[in-house]
C-alpha positions as CSV (number, residue, x, y, z in Angstrom):
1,X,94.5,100.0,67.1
2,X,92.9,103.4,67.7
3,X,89.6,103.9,69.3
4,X,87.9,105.1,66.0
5,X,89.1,102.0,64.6
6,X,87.6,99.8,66.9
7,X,84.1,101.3,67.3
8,X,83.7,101.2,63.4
9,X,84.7,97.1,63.7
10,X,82.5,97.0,66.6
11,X,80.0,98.4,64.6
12,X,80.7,96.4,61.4
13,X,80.8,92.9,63.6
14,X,77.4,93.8,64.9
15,X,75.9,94.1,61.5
16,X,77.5,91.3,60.3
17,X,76.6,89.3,62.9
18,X,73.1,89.6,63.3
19,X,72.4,90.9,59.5
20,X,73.5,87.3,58.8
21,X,71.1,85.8,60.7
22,X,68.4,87.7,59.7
23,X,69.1,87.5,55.7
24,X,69.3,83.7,56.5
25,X,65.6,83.6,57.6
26,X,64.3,86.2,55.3
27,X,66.3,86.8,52.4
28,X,68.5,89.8,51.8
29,X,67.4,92.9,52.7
30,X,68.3,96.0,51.2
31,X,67.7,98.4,53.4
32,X,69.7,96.7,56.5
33,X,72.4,96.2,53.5
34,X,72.4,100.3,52.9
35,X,72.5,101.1,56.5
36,X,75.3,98.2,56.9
37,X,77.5,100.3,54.3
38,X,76.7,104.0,55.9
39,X,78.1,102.5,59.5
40,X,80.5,106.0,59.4
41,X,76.8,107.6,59.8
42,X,76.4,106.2,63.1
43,X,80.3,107.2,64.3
44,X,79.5,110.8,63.0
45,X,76.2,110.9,65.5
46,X,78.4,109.7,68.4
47,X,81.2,111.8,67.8
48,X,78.8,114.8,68.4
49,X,78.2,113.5,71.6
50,X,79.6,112.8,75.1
51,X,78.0,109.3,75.3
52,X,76.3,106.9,73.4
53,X,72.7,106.7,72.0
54,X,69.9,104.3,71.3
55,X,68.5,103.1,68.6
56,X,64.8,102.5,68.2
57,X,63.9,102.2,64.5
58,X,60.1,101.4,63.6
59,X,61.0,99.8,60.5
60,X,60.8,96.1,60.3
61,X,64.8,96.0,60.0
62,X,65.5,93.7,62.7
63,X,69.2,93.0,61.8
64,X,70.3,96.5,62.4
65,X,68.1,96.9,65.5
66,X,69.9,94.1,67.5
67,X,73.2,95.5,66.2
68,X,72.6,99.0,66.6
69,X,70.7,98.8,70.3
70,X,73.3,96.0,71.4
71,X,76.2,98.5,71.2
72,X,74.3,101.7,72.2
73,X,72.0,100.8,75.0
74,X,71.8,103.5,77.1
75,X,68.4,104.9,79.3
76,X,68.8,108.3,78.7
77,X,69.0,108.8,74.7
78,X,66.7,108.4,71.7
79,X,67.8,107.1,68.4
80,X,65.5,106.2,65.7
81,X,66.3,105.7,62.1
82,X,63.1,106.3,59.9
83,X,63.6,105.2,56.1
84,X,59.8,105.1,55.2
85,X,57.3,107.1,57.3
86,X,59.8,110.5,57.3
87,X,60.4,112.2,53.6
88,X,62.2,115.4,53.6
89,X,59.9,118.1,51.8
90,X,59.6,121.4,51.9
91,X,55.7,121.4,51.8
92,X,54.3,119.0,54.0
93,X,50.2,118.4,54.5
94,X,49.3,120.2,57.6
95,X,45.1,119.7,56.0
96,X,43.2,119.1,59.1
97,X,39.0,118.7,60.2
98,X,39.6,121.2,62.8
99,X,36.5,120.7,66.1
100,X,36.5,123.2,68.4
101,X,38.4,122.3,71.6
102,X,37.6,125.1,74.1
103,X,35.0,126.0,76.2
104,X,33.8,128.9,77.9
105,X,32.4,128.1,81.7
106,X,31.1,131.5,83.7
107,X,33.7,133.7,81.4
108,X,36.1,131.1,82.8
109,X,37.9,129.9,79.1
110,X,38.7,126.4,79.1
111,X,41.0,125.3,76.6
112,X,42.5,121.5,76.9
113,X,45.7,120.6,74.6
114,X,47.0,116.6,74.3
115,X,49.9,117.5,72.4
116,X,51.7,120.6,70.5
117,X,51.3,119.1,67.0
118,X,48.9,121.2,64.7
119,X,45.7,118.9,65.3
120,X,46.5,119.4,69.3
121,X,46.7,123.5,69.7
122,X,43.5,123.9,67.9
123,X,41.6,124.9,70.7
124,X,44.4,128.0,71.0
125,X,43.8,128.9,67.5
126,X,40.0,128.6,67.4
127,X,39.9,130.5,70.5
128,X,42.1,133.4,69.4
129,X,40.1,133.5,66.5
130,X,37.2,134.4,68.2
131,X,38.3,136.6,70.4
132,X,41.4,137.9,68.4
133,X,40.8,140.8,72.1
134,X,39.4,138.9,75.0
135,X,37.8,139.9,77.6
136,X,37.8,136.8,79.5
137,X,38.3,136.2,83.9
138,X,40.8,133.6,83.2
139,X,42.1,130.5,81.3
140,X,42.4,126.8,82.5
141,X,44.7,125.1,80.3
142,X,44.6,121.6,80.5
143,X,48.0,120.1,79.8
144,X,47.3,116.8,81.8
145,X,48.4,113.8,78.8
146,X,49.8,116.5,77.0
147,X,52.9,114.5,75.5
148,X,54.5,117.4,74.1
149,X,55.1,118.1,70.0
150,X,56.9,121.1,68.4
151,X,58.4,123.4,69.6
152,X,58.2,125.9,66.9
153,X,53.9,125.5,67.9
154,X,54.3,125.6,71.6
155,X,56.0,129.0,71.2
156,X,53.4,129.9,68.6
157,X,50.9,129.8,71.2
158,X,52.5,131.5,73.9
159,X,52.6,134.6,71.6
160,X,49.3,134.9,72.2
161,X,49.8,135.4,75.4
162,X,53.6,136.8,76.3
163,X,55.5,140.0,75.6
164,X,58.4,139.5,72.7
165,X,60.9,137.8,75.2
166,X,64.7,137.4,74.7
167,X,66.3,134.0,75.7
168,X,62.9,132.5,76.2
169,X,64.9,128.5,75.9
170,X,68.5,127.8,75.7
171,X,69.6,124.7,74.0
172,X,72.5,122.7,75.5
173,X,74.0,120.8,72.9
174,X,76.2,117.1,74.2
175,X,79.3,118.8,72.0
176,X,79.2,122.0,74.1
177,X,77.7,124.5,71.5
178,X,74.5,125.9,72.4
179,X,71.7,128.6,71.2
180,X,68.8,130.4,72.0
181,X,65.3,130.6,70.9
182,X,63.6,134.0,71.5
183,X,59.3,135.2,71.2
184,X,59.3,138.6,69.0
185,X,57.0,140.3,66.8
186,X,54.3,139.0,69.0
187,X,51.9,141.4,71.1
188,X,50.5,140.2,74.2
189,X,46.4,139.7,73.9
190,X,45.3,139.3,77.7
191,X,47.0,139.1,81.1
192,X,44.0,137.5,82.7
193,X,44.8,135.1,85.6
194,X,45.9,131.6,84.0
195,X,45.4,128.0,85.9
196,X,47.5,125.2,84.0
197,X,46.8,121.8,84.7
198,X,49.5,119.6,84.5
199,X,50.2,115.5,85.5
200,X,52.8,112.7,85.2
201,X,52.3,113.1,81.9
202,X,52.6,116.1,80.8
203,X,55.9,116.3,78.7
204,X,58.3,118.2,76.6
205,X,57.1,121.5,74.7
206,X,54.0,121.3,77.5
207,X,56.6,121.6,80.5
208,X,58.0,124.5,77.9
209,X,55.1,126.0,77.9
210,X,54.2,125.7,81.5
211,X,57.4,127.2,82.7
212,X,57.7,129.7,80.3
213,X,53.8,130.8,81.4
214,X,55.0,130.7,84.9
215,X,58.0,133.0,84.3
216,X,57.4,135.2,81.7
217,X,53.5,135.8,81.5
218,X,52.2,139.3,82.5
219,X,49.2,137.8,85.2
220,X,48.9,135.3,88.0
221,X,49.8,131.4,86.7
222,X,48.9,128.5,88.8
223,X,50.0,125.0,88.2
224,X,47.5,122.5,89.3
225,X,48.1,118.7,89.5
226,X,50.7,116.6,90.2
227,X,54.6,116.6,89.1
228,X,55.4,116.6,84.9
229,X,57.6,113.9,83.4
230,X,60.5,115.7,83.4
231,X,61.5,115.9,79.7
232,X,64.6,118.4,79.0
233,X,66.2,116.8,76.3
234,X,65.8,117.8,72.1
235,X,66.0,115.8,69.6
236,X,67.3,116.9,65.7
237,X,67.5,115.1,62.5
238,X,70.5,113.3,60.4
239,X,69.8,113.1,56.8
240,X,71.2,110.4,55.0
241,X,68.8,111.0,51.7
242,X,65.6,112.7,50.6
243,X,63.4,110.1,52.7
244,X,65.8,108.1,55.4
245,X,67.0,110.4,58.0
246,X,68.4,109.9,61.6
247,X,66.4,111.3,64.6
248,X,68.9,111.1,67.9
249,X,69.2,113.1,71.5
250,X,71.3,116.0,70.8
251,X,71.3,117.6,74.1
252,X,69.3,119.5,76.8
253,X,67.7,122.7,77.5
254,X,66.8,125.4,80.0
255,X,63.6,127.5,79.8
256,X,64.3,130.9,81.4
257,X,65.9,131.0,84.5
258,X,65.1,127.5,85.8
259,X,67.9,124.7,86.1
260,X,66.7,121.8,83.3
261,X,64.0,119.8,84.5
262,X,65.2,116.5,83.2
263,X,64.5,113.7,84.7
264,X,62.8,116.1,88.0
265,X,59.5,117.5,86.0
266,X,57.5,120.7,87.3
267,X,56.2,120.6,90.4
268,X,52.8,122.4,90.5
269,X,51.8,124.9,92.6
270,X,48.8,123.2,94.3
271,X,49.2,119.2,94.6
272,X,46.3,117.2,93.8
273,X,46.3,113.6,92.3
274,X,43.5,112.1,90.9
275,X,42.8,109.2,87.8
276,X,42.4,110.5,84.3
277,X,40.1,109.1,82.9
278,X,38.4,110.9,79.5
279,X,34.7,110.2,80.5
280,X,35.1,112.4,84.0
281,X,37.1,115.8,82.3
282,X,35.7,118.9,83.5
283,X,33.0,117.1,85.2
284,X,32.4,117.6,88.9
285,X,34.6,114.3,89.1
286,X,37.3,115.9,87.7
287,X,38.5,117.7,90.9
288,X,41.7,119.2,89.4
289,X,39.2,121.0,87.2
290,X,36.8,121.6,90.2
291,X,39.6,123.7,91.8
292,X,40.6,125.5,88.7
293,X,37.2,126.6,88.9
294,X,37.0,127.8,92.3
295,X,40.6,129.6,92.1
296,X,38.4,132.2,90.4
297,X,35.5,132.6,92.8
């Protein structure tokens, strides 16, 4: 018997076994059924790959998560299967109560970012707005909790502050085809002097951003903090219908010139640890922020 042969049986015994179980104690299950048919879904994924994957659904389809995780455990993927929360549309509702999320201390422009979804680069977009020309001594960007988001937002916002630039990110894919994502049509709006502030978790399009900043940006960039999480890999999507879909690791990615930072992070430029804790930011607590402050003085 082939390999092939075997991981599809594997795969099958799985199901079987523990989708037994479970329709036992709960009834039959549909969805665990569908999934249990589509097994050549999950040998497609791997194939793509040089390893194996993990699956972490947030469904309530137990069956399939013990069968599915039992056979791809690994530490390094991601593998979610999403059949209610995800819909495939080509309009989705990006409506949002936008509240100001910058600051402006001594011409200093503080602008803090917990993730690179729409709600989270508002204080980019509100600033801009303003001050669509700024004449401004510097930014502090607080990245620190920043868990990352899209990438197609993260670069976005550093149009706002970098030249067009060719092979900004290159994606590594596991089956050894890659491509590049590029800034153009952009104009650069200010080159004043940039502090980021960064910490153990700061994460995925934020450590894009950071390097990227500390690469390609026309003005003086200092990382403040302590060392990123280290989070080089990019995920894509698997549709198996208009609303179930496959989210897995398909490989890494470089940012510029630097080696991939998985698994390392970013180290910053000035070390300094401290506890966050929401009720101290940009108070004189908050001594990442205190030296931010006196990097312009």
């Amino acid at each position: 018997m082939d390999s092939d042969s075997k991981h599809v049986l594997t795969i099958l015994g799985l199901v079987a076994c523990f989708g037994a179980g479970y329709f036992a104690c709960k009834g039959e299950n549909r969805e665990a059924l569908a999934i249990g048919e589509r097994f050549n879904v999950f040998t497609q994924i791997e194939n793509n790959l040089d390893g194996k994957i993990e699956m972490i659904p947030e469904n309530e389809d137990i069956a399939i998560e013990n069968a599915v995780n039992s056979y791809y455990q690994t530490d390094d993927r991601y593998f979610e299967y999403n059949s209610t929360d995800h819909k495939k549309t080509e309009n989705e509702d990006n409506s949002y109560e936008y509240v100001n999320k910058y600051n402006i201390y001594d011409n200093i422009v503080y602008i803090n970012s917990d993730n690179f979804f729409l709600d989270g680069i508002q204080g980019f977009t509100h600033y801009f707005r303003d001050y669509p020309t700024p004449e401004c001594d510097g930014f502090i960007i607080d990245l620190r909790q920043n868990i990352g988001g899209m990438t197609d937002y993260c670069i976005g916002v550093l149009g706002s502050f970098l030249f067009p630039v060719d092979n900004l990110m290159t994606y590594y894919y596991y089956n050894s085809n890659s491509k590049t994502r590029n800034i153009s049509g952009n104009s650069k709006k200010t080159s004043a002097d940039v502090v980021i502030l960064v910490n153990e978790k700061t994460a995925s399009s934020a450590e894009i951003f950071t390097s990227a900043m500390k690469q390609f940006y026309d003005g003086n960039v200092t990382i403040v903090g302590t060392r990123t999480r280290g989070k080089g890999t990019f995920q894509e999507m698997e549709y198996i219908s208009d609303n179930e879909c496959f989210k897995y690791t398909a490989g890494k990615y470089t940012v510029g010139n630097w080696q991939c930072y998985d698994g390392v992070g970013i180290s910053p430029d000035i070390e300094l640890a401290m506890d966050y804790l929401p009720e101290i930011i940009c108070t004189d607590n908050d001594i990442q922020f205190q030296t931010a402050l006196k990097l312009f003085k």
